[in-house]
Structures are given as C-alpha cells and as structure tokens.
C-alpha positions as CSV (number, residue, x, y, z in Angstrom):
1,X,27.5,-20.6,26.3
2,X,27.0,-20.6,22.4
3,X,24.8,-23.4,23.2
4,X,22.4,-21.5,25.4
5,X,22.3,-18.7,23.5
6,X,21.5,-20.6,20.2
7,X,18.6,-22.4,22.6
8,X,17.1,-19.1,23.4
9,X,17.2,-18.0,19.6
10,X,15.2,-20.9,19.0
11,X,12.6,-20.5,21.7
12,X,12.2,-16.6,21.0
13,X,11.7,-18.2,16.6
14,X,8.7,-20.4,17.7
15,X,7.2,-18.0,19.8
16,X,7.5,-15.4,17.4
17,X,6.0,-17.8,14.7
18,X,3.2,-18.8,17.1
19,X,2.2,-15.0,17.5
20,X,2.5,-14.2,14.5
21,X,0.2,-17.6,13.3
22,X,-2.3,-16.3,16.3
23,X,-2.4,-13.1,14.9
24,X,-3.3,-14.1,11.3
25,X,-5.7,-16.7,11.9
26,X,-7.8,-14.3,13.7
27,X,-7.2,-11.3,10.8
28,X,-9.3,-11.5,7.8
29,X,-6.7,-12.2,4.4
30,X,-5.3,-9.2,2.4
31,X,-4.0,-10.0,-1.2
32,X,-0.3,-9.0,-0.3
33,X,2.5,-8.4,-3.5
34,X,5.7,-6.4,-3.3
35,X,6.9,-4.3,-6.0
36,X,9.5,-6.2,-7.5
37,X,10.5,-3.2,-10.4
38,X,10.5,0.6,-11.1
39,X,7.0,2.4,-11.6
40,X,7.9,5.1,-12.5
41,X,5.9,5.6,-15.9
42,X,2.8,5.6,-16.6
43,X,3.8,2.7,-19.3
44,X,5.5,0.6,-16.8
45,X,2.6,1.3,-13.9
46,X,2.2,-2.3,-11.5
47,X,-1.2,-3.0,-13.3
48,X,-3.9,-4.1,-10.6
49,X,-6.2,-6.3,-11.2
50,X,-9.4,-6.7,-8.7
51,X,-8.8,-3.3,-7.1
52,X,-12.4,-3.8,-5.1
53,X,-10.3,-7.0,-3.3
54,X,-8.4,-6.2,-0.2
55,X,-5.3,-6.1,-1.1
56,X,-1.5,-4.1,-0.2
57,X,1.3,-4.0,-1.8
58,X,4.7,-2.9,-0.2
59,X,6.8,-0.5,-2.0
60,X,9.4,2.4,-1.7
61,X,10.3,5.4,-3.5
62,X,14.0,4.9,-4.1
63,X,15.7,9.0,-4.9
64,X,14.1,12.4,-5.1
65,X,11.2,13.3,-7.7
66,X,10.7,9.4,-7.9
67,X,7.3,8.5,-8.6
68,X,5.3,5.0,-8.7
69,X,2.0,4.2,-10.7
70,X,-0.5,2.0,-10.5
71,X,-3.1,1.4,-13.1
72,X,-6.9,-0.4,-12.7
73,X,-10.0,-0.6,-14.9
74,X,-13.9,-0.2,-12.8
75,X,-17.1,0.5,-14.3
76,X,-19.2,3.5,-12.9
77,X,-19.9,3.3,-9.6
78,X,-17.5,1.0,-8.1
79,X,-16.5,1.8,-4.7
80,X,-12.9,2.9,-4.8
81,X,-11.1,2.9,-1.6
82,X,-7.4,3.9,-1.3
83,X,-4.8,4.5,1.7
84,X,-1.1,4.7,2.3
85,X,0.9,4.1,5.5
86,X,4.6,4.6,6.2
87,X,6.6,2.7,8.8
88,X,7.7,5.2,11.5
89,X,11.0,3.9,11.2
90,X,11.0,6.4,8.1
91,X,10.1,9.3,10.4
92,X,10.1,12.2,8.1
93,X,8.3,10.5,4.6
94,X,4.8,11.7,4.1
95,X,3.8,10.8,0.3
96,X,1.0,12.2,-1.2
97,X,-1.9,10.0,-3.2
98,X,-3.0,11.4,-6.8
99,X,-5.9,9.5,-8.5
100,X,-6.6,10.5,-12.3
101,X,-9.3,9.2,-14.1
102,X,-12.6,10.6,-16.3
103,X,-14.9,12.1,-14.5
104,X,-12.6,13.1,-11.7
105,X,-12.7,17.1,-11.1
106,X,-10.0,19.6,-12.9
107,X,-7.1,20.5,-10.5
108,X,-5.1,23.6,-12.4
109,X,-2.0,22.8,-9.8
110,X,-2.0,18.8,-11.0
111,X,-0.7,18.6,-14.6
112,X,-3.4,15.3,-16.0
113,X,-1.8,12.0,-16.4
114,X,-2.4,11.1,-20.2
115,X,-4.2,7.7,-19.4
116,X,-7.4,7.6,-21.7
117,X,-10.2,10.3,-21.6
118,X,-8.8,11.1,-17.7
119,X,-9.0,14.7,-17.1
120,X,-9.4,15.4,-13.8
121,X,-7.6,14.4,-10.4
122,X,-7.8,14.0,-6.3
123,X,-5.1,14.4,-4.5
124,X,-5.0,13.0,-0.8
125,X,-2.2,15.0,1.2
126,X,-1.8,14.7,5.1
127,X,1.3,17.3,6.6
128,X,3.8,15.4,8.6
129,X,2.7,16.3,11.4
130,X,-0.3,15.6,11.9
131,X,-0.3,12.0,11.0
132,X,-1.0,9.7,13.7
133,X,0.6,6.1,14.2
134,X,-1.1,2.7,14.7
135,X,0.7,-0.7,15.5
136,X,0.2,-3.4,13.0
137,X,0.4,-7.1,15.0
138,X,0.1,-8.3,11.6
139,X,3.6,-7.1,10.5
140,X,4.7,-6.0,14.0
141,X,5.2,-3.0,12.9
142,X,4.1,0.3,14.0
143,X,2.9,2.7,10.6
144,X,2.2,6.2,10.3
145,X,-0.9,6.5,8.4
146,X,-0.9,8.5,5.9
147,X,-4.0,9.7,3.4
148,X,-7.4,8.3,2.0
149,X,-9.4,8.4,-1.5
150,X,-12.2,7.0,-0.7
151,X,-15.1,7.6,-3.2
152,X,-17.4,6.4,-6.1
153,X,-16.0,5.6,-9.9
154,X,-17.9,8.6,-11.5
155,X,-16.9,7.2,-15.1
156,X,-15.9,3.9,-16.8
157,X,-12.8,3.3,-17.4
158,X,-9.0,3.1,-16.4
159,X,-7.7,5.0,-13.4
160,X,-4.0,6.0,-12.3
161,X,-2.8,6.4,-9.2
162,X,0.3,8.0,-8.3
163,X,2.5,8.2,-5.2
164,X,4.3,10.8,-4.5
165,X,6.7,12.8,-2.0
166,X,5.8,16.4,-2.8
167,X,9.3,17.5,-0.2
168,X,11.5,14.6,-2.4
169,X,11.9,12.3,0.9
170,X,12.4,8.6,0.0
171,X,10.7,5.7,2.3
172,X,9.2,2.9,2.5
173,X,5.3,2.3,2.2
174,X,2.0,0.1,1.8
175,X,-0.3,1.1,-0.4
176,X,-3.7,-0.7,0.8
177,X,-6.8,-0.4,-1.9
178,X,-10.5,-2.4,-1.9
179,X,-13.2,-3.5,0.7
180,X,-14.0,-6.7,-0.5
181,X,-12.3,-9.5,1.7
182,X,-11.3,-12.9,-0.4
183,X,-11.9,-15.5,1.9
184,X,-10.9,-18.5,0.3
185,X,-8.0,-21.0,1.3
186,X,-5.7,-19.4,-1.5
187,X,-5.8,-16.1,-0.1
188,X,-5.4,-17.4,3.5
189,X,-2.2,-19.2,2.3
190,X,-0.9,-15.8,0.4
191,X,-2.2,-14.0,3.2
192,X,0.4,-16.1,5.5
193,X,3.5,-16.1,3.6
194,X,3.0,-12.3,1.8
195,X,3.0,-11.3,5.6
196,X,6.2,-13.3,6.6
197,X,8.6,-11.8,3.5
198,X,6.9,-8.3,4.7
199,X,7.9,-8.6,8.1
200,X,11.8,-10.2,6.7
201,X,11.5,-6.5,4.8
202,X,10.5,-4.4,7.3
203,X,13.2,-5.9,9.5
C-alpha cells in the first residue's frame, strides 16, 4: 500500500513539474529575489538595481506598524511602474504603496521620507474590498491584487518606496516593478528556479 501511494506521489511530482515547465516556457522571464532580511529603515532599504527590468520580489510584513523599503536611482523621465499583490490565502492584508522622491507632489497626511532632496509622495491605496483576485499559473497561486504607481520620474534622483498596512495586518506579498522584459538565457534560468522556491513558500 505504501508502495502505491509513494508511486502516485511521484506521478502527481512530474506532472506538476511538467506544468509548471509548460507554464514558464510560454511566460516571458521576471527577475525574481526574496527578501532574505528586515527593511524596515530607510538605511537598511533592499536597494534595487534596474528598477525599469521586470522584476518581483516576495516579501512579508512580519508584526504591526512594520514597514519595508526599497530604494532605486532613475533619471527624469523614466517610466516607473509599481504594483503589489497579496495571496488570498492572507484574506484580510491590504498594504498600501508610498513612493517618495523630488518632484513628487506634497501630501500634508504623509510625513516625507528623508532620502535626498525628496519632498513629495504618492500613495497607492485600494480598500479590502474591492480588490479583485487573479490566478497566477506561474506560482499556482491565486493573488489579490492590490494597488499601482504607475507614472513618469519627474526629477533625477533616488526614490523610496514603502509598503505598508495602514490597519497593522501582517501578510505575505509580491511587489512587482518595471516593463522592460530581460530576455536572455540568465534570466530564463533565474526565472525558473526563483519561481520554484516561490511556489515551496507560498506552499
């Protein structure tokens, strides 16, 4: 009986690998990292480094009033595209998106991050409720998405982003940024195995 059973494991392992293969080799590569330490100041911000690449990285907020920062350097008038998603299995997270930077407008309600000559933020908010959910074959996993910057650089110069959870919630989430897909064989392979240890966390 063990024997069977083990069989079965196996066969239900290579289909899963052969989907999940299928589904990657027709899905254009995303630069995929994982954050591996705390963010949770502005001096220890997960510093990104091609932010017009399409990339995600997988994090979590861990306890209430947590907060995670990421850092990345444009010139004026780079596209700068921005989005979060939370896995529904984390039903009631909703985390907010705060982008400082120069030239960004004033927001009295958003106390500036001290990052440079920044004075000015955008805050991307979506309520709870009306999120709406999207299965990801990539990750097989089905995400709540959650809010979009999407806009010009209006200034050069470095940029903080900040993700929050105005209601103190803790969750899980992928923060995705850029439009420029790196085709190469590098990426491909990155692609492939990020995607695997996301799916092992997830799970």
């Amino acid at each position: 009986m063990i024997g069977f059973i083990l069989r079965v494991f196996a066969v239900l392992v290579v289909l899963a690998a052969i989907a999940v293969g299928f589904v990657l080799w027709r899905s254009d590569p995303v630069l995929i990292a994982f954050k591996t330490r705390p963010y949770d100041a502005l001096e220890s911000a997960d510093v990104i480094r091609n932010p017009q690449t399409r990339q995600a990285v997988f994090g979590r907020l861990d306890r209430k009033g947590d907060v995670d920062y990421y850092t990345f350097t444009v010139a004026r008038g780079t596209p700068i595209t921005l989005s979060i998603k939370t896995p529904v299995a984390d039903t009631t997270f909703s985390p907010d998106l705060t982008l400082f930077g120069p030239g960004l407008p004033s927001l009295p309600s958003v106390p500036v991050v001290p990052i440079g000559d920044a004075n000015g933020a955008i805050v991307g908010h979506i309520l709870a409720e009306k999120r709406t959910a999207a299965f990801d074959m990539s990750t097989l996993t089905t995400w709540y998405l959650g809010p979009t910057v999407s806009m010009t650089a209006p200034q050069d110069g470095t940029y903080a982003l900040a993700i929050t959870s105005p209601d103190g919630k803790t969750g899980r989430y992928e923060l995705q940024m850029g439009g420029t897909t790196d085709r190469s064989l590098d990426a491909y392979e990155s692609f492939a195995f990020g995607t695997v240890q996301a799916i092992l966390r997830l799970y």
